[in-house]
N, C-alpha and C positions, 0 to 999 in steps of 0.2 A: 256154274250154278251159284257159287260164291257170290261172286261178282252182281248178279241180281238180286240176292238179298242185302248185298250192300248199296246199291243204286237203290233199290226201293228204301231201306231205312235214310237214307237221306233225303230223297223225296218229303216221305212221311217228317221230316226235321223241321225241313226249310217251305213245308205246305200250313206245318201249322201255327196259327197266330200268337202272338205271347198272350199269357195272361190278362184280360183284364181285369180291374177288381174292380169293386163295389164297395161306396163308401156310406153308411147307415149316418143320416142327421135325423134327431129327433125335432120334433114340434113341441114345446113345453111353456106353460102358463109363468112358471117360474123356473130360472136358469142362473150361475154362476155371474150374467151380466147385467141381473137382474128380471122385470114381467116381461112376456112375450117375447119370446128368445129362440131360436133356431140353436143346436149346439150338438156338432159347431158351426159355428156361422159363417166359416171360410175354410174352402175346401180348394186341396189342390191337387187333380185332377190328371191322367191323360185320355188324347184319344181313344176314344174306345172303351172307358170305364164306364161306371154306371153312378149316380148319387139318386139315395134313398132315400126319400122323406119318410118321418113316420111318424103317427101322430101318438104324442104321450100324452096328450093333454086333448079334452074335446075341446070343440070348437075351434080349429085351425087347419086350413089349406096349405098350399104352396104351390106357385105359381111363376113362371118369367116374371122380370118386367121388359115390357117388349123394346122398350129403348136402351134395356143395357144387356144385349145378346150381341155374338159375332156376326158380320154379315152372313146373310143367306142362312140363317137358324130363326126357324117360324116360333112363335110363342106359344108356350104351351098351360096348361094349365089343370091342379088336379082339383078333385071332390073336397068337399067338406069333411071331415074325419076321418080322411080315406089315404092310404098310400099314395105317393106322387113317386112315380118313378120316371128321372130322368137320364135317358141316354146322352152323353157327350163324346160329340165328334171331331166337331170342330172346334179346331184352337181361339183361346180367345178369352175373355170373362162372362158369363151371366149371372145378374142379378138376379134374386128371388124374393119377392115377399109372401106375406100371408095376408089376403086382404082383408079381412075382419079385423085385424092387428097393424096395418100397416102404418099409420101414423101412433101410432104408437112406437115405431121403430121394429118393428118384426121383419128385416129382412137378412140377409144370406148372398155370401158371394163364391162363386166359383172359378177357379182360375184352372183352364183346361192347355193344357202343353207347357213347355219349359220358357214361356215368354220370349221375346217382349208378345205381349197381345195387342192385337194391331187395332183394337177397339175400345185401350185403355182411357185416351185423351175424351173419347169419347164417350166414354161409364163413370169420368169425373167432372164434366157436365152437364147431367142430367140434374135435372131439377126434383128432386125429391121431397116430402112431406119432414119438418123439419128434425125433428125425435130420430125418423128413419135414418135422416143424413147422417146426423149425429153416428149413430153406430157404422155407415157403412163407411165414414170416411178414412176412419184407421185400417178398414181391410182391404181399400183401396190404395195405403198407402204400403200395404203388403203386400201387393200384386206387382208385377213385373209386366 
């Protein structure tokens, strides 16, 4: 009888997933890097987490940009003043902006697994609006 309560708690061990978390970025008019700011604006992620937009400020989205996702990750896109939640699976980087904002430089990077991301040569480049580049190129130069 032992013996099955020890086979089943190990079951129950090795059936269930590790943790994932969930990492909160806000949407903000004004931020530490100055207007129209995600923060923070580079997140490092694994399979299976979750990144949380939220909006503290009105008037801003967030959105992919569909040329800087891993393959076979469709683009997605949230509401205006609205939560964007997005689930990450697959390894890799996604860009994000806020379109209302985006030349303005309103975007966000995520960097999903422990690198190299096989889509890095690729998410540096994209041709970007220039203000945006501006800020994403440092977080691109923190990705792996």
């Amino acid at each position: 009888m032992k013996l099955a309560y020890v086979a089943a708690a190990l079951l129950a061990l090795t059936a269930t997933p590790a943790l994932a978390k969930e990492f909160v970025v806000k949407m903000k008019n004004q931020g530490a890097a100055g207007a129209m700011v995600f923060e923070p604006a580079f997140v490092k992620a694994m399979p299976g987490d979750t990144v949380r937009f939220v909006p503290s400020d009105p008037s801003h989205n967030a959105e992919t940009i569909p040329t800087m996702l891993p393959a076979g990750v469709a683009p997605s896109k949230g509401g205006m003043n609205k939560e964007f939640v997005l689930p990450v699976s697959t390894p890799g980087l996604y860009g994000i902006k806020c379109m209302p904002h985006y030349s303005m430089g309103m975007v966000a990077l995520i960097q999903v697994g422990k690198g190299p991301s096989s889509n890095l040569a690729a998410a540096r480049a994209v041709k970007l609006p220039p203000f945006a580049a501006k800020r994403m190129t440092p977080m691109l130069a923190q990705a792996k």
